[in-house]
C-alpha positions as CSV (number, residue, x, y, z in Angstrom):
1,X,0.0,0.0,0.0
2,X,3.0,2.2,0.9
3,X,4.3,1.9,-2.8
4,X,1.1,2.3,-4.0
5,X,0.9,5.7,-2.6
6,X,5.0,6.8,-3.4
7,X,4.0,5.9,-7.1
8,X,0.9,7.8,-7.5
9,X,2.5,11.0,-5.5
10,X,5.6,10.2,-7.6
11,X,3.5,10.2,-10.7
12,X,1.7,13.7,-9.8
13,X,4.4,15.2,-9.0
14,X,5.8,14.5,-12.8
15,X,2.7,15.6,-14.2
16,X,2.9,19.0,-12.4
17,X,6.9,19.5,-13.5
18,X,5.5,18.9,-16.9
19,X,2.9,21.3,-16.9
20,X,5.2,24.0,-15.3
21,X,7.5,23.5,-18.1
22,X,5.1,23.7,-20.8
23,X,3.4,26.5,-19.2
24,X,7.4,28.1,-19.2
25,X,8.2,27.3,-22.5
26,X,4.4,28.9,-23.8
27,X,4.9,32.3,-21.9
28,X,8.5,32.2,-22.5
29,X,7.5,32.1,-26.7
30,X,4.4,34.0,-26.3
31,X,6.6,37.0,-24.9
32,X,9.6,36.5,-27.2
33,X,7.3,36.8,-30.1
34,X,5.5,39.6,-28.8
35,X,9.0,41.6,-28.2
36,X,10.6,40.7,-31.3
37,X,8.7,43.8,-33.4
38,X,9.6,45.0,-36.8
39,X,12.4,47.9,-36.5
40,X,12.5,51.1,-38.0
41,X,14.2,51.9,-41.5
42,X,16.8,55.0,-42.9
43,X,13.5,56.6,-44.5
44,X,12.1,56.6,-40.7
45,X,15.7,57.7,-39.6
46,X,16.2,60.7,-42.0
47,X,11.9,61.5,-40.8
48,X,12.9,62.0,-36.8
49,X,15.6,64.5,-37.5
50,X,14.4,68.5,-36.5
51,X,15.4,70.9,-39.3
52,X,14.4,74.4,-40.2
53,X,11.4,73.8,-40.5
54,X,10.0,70.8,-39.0
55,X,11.3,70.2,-34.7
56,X,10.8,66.4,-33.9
57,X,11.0,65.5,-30.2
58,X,11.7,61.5,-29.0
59,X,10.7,61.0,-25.4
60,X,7.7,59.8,-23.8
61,X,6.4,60.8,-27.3
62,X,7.1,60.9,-30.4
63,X,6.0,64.5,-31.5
64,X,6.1,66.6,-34.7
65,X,5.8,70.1,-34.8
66,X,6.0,72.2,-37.7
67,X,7.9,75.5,-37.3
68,X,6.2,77.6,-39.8
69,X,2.8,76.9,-37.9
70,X,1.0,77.5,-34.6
71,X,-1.1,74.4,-34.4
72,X,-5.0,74.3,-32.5
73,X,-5.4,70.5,-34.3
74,X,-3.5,67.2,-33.9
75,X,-3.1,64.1,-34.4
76,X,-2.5,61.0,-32.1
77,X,-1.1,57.7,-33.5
78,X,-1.7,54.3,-32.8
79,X,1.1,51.9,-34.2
80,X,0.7,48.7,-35.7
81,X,0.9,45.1,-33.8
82,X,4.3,44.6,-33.0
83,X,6.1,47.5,-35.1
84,X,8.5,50.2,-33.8
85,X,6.2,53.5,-33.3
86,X,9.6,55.4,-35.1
87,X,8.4,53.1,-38.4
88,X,5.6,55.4,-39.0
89,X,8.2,59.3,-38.6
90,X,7.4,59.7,-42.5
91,X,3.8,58.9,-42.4
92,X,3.6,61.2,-39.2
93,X,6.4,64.2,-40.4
94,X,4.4,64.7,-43.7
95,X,1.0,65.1,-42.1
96,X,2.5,68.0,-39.3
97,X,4.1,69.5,-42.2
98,X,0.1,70.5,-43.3
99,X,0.4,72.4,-40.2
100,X,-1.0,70.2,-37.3
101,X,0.8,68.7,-34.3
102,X,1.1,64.8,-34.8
103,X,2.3,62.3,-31.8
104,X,2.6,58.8,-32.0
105,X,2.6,57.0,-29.5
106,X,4.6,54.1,-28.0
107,X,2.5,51.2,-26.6
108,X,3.8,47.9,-24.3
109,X,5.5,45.4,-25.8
110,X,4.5,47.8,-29.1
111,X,0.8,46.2,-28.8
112,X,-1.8,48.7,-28.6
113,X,-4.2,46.7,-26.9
114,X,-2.3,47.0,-23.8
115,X,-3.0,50.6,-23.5
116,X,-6.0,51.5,-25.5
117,X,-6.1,55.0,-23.2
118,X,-2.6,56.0,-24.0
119,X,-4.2,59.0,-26.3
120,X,-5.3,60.8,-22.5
121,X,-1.9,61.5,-21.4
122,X,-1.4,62.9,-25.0
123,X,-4.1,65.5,-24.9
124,X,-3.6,66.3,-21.5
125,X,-0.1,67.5,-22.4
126,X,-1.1,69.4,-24.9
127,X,-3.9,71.5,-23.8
128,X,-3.5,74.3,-26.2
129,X,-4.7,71.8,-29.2
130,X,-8.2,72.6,-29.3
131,X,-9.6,69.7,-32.1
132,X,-8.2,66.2,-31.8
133,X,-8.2,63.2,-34.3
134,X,-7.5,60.1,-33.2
135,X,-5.1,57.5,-36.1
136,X,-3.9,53.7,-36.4
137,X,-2.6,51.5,-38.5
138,X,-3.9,47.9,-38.5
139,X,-4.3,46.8,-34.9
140,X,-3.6,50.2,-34.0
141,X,-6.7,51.3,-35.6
142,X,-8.7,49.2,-34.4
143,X,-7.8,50.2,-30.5
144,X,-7.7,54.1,-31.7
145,X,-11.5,53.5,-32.9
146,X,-12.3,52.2,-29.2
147,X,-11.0,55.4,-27.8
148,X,-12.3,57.1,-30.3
149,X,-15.9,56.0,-29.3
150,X,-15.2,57.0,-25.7
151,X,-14.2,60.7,-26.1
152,X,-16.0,63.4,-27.2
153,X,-12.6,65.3,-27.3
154,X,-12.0,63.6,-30.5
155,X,-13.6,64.3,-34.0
156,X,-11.8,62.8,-36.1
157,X,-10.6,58.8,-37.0
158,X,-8.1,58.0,-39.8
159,X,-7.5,54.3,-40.2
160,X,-4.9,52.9,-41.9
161,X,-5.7,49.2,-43.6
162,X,-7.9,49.1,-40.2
163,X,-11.2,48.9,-39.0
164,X,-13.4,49.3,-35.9
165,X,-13.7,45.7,-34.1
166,X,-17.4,46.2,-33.9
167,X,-20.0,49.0,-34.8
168,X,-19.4,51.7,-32.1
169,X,-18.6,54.4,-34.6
170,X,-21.3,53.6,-37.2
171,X,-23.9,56.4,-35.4
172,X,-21.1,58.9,-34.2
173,X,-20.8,62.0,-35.7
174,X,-16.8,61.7,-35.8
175,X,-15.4,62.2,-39.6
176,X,-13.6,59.3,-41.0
177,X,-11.5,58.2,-42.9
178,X,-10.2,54.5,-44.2
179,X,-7.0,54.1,-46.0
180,X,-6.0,51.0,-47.3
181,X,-3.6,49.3,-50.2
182,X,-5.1,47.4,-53.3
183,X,-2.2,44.8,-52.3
184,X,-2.9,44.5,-48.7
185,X,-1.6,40.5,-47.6
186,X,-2.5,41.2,-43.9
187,X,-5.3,42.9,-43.2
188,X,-8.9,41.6,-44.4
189,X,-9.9,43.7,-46.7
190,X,-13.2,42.7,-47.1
191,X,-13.9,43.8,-43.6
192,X,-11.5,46.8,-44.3
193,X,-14.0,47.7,-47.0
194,X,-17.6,46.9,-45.0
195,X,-16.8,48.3,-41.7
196,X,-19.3,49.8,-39.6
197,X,-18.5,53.4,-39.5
198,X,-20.4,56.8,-40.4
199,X,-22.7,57.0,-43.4
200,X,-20.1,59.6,-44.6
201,X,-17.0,58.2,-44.2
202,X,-14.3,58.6,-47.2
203,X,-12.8,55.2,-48.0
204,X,-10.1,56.0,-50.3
205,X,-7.7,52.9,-51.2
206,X,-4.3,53.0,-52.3
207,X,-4.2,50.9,-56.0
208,X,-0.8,49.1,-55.3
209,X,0.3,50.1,-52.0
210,X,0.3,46.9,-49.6
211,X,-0.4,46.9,-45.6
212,X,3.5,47.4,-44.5
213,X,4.5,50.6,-46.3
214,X,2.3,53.1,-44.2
215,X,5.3,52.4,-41.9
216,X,8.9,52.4,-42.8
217,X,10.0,48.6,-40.9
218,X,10.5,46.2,-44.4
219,X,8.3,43.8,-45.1
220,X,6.0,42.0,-42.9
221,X,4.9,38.6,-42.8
222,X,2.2,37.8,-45.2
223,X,2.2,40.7,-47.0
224,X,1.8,41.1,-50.7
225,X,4.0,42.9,-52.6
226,X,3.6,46.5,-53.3
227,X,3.7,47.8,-56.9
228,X,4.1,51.5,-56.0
229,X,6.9,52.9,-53.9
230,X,6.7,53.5,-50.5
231,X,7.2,57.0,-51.0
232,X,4.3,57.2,-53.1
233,X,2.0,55.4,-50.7
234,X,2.8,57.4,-47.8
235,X,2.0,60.7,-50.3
236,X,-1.4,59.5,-50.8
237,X,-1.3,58.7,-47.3
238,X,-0.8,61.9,-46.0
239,X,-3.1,63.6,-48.7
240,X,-6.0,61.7,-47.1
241,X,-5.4,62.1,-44.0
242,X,-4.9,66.0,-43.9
243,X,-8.7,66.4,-45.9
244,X,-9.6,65.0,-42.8
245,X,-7.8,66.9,-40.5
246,X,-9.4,70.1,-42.3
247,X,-12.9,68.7,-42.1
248,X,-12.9,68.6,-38.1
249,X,-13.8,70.9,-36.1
């Protein structure tokens, strides 16, 4: 009887090392994954540089002011899953240079869905910005329409190859728009296209463009290749985005 019972405390105590190690090795793969984010390229580099006319600031933000303006609207960016927030300095640089302040911001472990809120400390910051849009790109986008739901403070939504996760922008009076690439690999574009969001949203896509050049970090996994330039895709980019950043008010 006394074996009986060293075996089967022998054999559960096995069975728990096991699970502990499988448990270690998931979290241990889940978190190297999640760290292991797509870095930022020389176009980003060159785009984070202050010059005459543009100052950039890297801190707790990343923040783009132009110098030839006194800016009352902005712009707060949500990054893609698992990219470098510095990936998306040319997207960002070229839409301040309209004359609006433009932040992105950096999330934890560069997942957005860790801190949804992260726009409040943004516009708490900045006080003097009296009109707020709210941006994303991919899963970014998606978290930037939850806050965007939540806040009066902001009036505008731009997505990049995003959309809202469910329908709570469909009956707001925000102005919107959605922004995607004909070549898009990652993002389901079908959903992209239907999305539940305001009868007068401007969908404008991108013939050519693909999901990872709104961001300067290479090419992403299961992305299709783009037929335009990068250059050229952040231009239309940023020509979209600033219509909407005149619209609100």
């Amino acid at each position: 009887m006394s074996n009986t019972k060293t075996s089967r405390k022998s054999m559960k105590k096995r069975i728990f090392i096991g699970i502990a190690i499988v448990l270690v090795v998931f979290i241990g793969g889940t978190l190297i994954w999640m760290t292991n984010s797509y870095k930022h390229k020389s176009l980003a580099t060159v785009a984070l540089k202050s010059d005459n006319s543009m100052a950039v600031t890297d801190g707790d933000f990343i923040i783009f002011d132009s110098k030839n303006e006194n800016a009352t609207k902005g712009l707060i960016f949500y990054p893609g899953a698992k990219v470098d927030p510095m990936a998306y300095a040319p997207l960002c640089r070229q839409i301040a240079n309209a004359g609006y302040k433009v932040v992105i911001v950096s999330m934890p472990l560069n997942f957005a869905i860790f801190s949804p809120n992260k726009a409040d400390e943004v516009i708490e910051k900045f006080p003097q910005i009296q009109t707020w849009a709210i941006g994303g790109h991919s899963l970014g986008g998606v978290m930037a329409c939850k806050y965007a739901s939540k806040h009066d403070k902001i009036k505008g939504v731009a997505l990049y190859a995003s959309y809202p996760q469910g329908d709570e922008l469909k009956n707001s009076n925000k102005q919107v728009v959605s922004i995607w690439g004909s070549n898009d690999g990652v993002a389901k574009l079908d959903k992209v296209r239907n999305a539940a969001l305001p009868k007068d949203t401007t969908f404008v896509e991108i013939k050519g463009g693909n999901h990872g050049q709104f961001g300067d970090y290479g090419a992403q996994s299961g992305d299709k290749q783009a037929t335009i330039s990068q250059e050229e895709q952040v231009k239309q980019a940023v020509d979209a985005t600033v219509e909407l950043m005149k619209k609100i008010q």
